[in-house]
N, C-alpha and C positions, 0 to 999 in steps of 0.2 A: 421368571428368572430370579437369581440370587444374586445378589453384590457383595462382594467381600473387599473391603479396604485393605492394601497390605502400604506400611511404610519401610521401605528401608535408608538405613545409615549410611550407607555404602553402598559401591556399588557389589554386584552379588549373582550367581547365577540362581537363578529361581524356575523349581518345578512344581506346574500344577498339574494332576489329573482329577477324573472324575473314575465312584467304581458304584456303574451303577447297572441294572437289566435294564433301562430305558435308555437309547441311544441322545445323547448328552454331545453338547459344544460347550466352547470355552473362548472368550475374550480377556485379552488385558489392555487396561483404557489408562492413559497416561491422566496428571490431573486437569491437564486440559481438553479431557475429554475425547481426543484422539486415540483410536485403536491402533495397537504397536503390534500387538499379536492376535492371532485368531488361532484354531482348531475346531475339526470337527470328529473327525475319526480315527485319529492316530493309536490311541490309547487302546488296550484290549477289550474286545468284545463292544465296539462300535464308542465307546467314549473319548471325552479331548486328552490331548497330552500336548502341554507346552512346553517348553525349555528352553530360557532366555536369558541372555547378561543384561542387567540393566543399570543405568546410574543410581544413584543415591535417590530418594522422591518419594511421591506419594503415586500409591497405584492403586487400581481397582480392576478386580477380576469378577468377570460377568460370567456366571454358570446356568446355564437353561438344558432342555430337554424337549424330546418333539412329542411326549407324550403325559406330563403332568404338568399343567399350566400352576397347577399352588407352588411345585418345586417345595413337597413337603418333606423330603427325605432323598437327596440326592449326596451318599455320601462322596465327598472329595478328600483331596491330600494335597499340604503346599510343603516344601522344601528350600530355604533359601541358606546358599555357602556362601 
């Protein structure tokens, strides 16, 4: 799995995907560690797609894969309005 720290200023709608030929899930863990969002296969061709309003804070989005445990190259996209 990979962690990516995202902070926002405000609050914001924020998109993650993954674009990957390995079938890919997606988490977003509040800083308390609590999961706010999940995906597994929303996005094309078997990858996450989340789409969330969230407050101002510190976030971390957890991106994994059921077929490379290094997660050496799973490219992603984040988007936050």
């Amino acid at each position: 799995m990979k962690t990516i720290e995202i902070t926002l200023k405000k609050e914001s709608v924020v998109t993650f995907t993954s674009f990957s030929n390995n079938d890919t899930y997606g988490y977003i863990f509040n800083n308390g560690g609590q999961v706010l969002y999940s995906n597994d296969d929303s996005g094309f061709n078997n990858n996450f797609f989340i789409k969330a309003k969230l407050p101002a804070g510190k976030y971390y989005l957890v991106v994994g894969n059921y077929s490379d445990s290094n997660m050496t190259s799973i490219p992603y996209a984040y988007s936050i309005a």
